[in-house]
N, CA, C and O of each residue as an XYZ file, in Angstrom:
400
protein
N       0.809      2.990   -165.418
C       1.138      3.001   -166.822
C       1.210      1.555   -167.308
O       1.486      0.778   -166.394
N       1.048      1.030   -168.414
C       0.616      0.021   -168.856
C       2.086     -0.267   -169.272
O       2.879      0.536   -169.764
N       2.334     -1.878   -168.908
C       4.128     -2.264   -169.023
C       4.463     -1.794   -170.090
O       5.442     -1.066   -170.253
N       3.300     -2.336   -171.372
C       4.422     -2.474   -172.639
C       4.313     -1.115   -172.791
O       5.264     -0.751   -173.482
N       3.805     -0.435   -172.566
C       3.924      0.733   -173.014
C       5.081      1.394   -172.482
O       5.784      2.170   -173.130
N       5.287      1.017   -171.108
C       6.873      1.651   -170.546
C       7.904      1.049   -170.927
O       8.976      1.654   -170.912
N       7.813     -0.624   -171.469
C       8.488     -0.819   -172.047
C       8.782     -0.542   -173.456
O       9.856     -1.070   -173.743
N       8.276      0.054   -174.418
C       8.558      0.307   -175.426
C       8.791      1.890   -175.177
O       8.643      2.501   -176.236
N       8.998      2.432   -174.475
C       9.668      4.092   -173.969
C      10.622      4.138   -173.767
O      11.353      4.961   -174.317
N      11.104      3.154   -172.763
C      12.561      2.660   -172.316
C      13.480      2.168   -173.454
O      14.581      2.689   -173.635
N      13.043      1.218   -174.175
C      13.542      1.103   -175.428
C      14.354      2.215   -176.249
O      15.538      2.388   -176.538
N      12.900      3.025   -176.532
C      13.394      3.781   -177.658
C      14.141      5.081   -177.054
O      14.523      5.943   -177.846
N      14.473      5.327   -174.908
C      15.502      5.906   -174.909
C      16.511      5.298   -174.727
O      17.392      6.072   -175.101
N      17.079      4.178   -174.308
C      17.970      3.683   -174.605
C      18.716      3.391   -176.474
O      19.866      3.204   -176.872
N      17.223      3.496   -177.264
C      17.992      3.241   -178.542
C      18.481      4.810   -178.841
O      19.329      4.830   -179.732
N      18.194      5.953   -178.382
C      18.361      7.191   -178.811
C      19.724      7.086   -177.919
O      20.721      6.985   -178.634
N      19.973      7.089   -176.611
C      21.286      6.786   -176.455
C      22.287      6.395   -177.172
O      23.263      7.127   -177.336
N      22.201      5.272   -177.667
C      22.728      4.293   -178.491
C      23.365      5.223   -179.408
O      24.429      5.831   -179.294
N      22.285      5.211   -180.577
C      22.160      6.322   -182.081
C      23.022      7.472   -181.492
O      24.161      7.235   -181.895
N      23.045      8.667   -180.694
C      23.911      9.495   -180.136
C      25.114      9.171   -180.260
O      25.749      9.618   -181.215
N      25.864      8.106   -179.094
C      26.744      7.927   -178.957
C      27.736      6.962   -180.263
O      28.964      6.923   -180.340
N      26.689      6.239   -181.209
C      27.584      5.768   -182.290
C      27.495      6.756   -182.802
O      28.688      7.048   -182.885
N      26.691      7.986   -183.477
C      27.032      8.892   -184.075
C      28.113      9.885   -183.857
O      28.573     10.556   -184.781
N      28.457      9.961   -182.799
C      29.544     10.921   -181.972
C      30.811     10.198   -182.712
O      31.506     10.625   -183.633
N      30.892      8.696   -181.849
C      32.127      7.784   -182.422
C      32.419      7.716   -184.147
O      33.460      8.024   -184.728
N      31.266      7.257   -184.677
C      31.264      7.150   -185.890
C      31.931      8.801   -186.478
O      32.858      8.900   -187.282
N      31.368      9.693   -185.993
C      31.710     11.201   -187.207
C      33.136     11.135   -186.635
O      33.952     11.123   -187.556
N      33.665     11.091   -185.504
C      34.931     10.940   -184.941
C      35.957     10.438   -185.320
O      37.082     10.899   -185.130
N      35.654      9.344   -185.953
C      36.535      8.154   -186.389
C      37.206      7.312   -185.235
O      38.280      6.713   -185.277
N      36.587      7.383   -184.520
C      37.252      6.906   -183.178
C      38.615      7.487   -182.670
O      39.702      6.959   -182.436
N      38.128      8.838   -182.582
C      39.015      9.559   -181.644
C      40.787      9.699   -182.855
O      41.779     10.374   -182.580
N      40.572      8.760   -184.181
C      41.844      8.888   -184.662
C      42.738     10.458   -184.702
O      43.900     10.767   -184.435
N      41.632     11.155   -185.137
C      42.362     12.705   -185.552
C      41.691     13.639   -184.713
O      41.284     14.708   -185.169
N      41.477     13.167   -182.971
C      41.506     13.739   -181.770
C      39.792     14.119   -181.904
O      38.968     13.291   -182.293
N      39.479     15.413   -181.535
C      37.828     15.492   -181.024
C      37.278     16.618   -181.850
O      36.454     17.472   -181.522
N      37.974     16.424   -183.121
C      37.785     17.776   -184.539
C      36.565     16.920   -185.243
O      36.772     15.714   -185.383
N      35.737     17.273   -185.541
C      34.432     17.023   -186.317
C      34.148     18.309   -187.401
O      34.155     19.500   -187.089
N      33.831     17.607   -189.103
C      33.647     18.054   -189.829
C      32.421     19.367   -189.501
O      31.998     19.473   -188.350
N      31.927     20.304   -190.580
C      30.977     21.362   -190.438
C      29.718     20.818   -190.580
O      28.815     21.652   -190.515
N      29.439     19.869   -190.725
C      28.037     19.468   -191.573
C      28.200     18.879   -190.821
O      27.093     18.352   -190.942
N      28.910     18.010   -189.414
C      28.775     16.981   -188.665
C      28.428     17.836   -187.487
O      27.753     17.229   -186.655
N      28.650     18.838   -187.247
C      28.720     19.651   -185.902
C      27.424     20.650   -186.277
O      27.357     21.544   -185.433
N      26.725     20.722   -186.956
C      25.772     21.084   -187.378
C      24.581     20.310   -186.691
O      23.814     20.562   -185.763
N      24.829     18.913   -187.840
C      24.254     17.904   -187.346
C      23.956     17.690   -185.737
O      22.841     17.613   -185.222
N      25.120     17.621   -185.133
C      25.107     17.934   -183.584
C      24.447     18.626   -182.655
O      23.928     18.280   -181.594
N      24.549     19.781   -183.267
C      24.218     20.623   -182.872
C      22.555     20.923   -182.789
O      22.041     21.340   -181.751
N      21.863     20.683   -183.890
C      20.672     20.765   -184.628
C      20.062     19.379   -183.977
O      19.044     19.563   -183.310
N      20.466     18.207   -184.057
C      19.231     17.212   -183.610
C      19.865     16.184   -182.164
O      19.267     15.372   -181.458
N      21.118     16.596   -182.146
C      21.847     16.308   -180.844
C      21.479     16.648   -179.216
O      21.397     15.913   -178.233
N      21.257     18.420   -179.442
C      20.485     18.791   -177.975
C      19.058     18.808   -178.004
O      18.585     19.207   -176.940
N      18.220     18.508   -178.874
C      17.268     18.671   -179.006
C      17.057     17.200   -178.131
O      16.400     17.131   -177.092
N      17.827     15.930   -178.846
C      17.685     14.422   -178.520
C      17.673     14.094   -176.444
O      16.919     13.601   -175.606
N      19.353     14.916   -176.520
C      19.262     14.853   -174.966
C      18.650     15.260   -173.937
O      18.653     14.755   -172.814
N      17.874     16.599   -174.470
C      16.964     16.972   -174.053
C      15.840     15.817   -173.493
O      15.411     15.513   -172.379
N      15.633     15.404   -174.706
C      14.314     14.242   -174.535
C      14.366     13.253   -173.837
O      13.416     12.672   -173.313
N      15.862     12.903   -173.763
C      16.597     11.702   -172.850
C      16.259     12.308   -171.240
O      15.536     11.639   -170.501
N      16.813     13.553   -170.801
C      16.982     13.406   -169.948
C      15.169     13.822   -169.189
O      14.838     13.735   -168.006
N      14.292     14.270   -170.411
C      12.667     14.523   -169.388
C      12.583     13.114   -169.507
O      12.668     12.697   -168.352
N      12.428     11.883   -170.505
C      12.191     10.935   -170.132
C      12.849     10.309   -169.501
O      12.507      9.236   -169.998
N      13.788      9.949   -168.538
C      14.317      9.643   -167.329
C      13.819     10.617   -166.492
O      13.296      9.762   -165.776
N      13.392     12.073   -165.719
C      13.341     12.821   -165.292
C      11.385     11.906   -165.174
O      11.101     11.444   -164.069
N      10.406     11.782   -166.217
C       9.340     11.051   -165.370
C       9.480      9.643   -165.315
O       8.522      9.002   -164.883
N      10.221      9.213   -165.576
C      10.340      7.758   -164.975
C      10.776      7.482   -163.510
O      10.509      6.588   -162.706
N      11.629      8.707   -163.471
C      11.881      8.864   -161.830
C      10.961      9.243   -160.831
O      10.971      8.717   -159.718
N       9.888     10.433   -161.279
C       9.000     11.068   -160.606
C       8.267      9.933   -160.489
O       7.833      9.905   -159.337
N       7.836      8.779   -161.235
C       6.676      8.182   -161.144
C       5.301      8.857   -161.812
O       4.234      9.023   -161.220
N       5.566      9.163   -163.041
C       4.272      9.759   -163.322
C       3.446      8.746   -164.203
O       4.061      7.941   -164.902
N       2.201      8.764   -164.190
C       1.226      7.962   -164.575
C       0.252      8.515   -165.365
O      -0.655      9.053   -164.730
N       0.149      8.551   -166.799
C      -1.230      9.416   -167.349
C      -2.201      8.072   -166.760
O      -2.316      6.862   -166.570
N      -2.864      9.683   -166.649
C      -4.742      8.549   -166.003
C      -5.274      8.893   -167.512
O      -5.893      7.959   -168.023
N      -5.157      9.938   -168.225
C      -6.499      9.715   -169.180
C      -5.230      9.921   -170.944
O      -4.012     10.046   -171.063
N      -6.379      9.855   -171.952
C      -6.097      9.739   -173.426
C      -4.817     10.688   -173.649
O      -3.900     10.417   -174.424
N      -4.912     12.050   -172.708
C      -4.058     13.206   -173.546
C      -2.832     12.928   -172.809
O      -1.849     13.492   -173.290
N      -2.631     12.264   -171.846
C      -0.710     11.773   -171.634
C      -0.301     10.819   -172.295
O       0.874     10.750   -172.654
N      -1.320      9.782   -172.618
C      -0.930      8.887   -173.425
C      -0.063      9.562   -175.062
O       1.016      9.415   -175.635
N      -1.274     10.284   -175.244
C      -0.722     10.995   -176.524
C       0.322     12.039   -176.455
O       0.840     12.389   -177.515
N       0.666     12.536   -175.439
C       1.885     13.486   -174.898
C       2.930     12.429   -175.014
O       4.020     12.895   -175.345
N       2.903     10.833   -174.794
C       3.936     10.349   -174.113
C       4.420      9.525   -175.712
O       5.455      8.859   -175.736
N       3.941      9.608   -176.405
C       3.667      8.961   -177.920
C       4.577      9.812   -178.568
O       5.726      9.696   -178.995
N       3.974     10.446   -178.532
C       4.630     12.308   -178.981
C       6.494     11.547   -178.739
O       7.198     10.767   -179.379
N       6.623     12.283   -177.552
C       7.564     11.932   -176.945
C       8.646     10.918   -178.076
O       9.585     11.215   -178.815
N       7.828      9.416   -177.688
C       8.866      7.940   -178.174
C       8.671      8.340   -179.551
O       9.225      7.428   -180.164
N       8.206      9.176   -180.430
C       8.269      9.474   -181.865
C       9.120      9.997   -181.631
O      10.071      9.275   -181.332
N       9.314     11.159   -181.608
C      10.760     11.902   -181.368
C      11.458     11.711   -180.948
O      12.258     12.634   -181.102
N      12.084     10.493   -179.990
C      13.033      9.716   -179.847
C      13.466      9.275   -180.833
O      14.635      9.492   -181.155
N      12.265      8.209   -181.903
C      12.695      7.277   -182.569
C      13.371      7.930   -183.483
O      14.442      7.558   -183.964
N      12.568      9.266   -183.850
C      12.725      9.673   -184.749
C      14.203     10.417   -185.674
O      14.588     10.479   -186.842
N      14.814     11.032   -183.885
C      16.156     11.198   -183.788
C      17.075     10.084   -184.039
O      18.020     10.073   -184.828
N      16.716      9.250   -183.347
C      17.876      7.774   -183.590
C      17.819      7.926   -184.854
O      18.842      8.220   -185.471
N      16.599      7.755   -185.500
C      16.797      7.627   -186.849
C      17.210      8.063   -187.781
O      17.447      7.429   -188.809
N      17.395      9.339   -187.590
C      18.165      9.995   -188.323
C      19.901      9.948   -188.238
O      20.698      9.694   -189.141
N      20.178     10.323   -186.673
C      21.483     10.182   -186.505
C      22.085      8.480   -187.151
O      23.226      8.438   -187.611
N      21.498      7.595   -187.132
C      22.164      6.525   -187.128
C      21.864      6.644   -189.392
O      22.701      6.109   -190.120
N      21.144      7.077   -189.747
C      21.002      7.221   -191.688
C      22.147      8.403   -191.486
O      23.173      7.925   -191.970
N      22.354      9.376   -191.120
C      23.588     10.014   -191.173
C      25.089      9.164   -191.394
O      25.895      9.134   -192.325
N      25.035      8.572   -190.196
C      26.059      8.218   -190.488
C      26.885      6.884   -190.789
O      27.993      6.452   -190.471
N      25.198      6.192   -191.990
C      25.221      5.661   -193.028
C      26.170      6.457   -194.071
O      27.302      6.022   -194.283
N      25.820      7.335   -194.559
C      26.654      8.066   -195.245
C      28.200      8.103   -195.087
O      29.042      7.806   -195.935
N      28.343      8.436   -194.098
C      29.732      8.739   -194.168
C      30.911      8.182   -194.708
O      31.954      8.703   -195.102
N      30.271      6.249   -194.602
C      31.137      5.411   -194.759
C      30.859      5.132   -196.390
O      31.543      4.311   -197.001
């Protein structure tokens, strides 16, 4: 697999990490009024949250296997993929733009 290309995968699951876990903290308030989250926040959660970890954990799951596209259509499977990473961060982290 071509570096930058694993490096810009790695990236964008570590930034989906990221986006997750400030979104958790952030709707939380930092734990002030314990582990109660609004309806529209647990929604939120719910709706683009397991979908995200999901994605986290196949992309760690072939980084471990060692998998390598040889031709055009993994490349584009794996594209796929870091879009919908980004795409989640991106949202979770404009969410909870809002809040504040």
């Amino acid at each position: 697999m071509n570096k930058l290309f694993k490096r810009v995968w790695k990236i964008s699951i570590f930034g989906n990490i990221a986006a997750v876990l400030f979104f958790f903290l952030q709707v939380n308030r930092f734990f002030i009024d314990g582990m109660i989250m609004d309806l529209v926040s647990t929604v939120v959660l719910m709706a683009f949250g397991i979908p995200s970890v999901l994605l986290i954990i196949a992309s760690i799951t072939i980084f471990n296997s060692g998998w390598k596209p040889y031709n055009k259509a993994g490349y584009v499977s794996a594209s796929v993929i870091i879009a919908a990473l980004l795409g989640l961060a991106g949202y979770f982290l404009s969410y909870v733009r809002y809040l504040f």
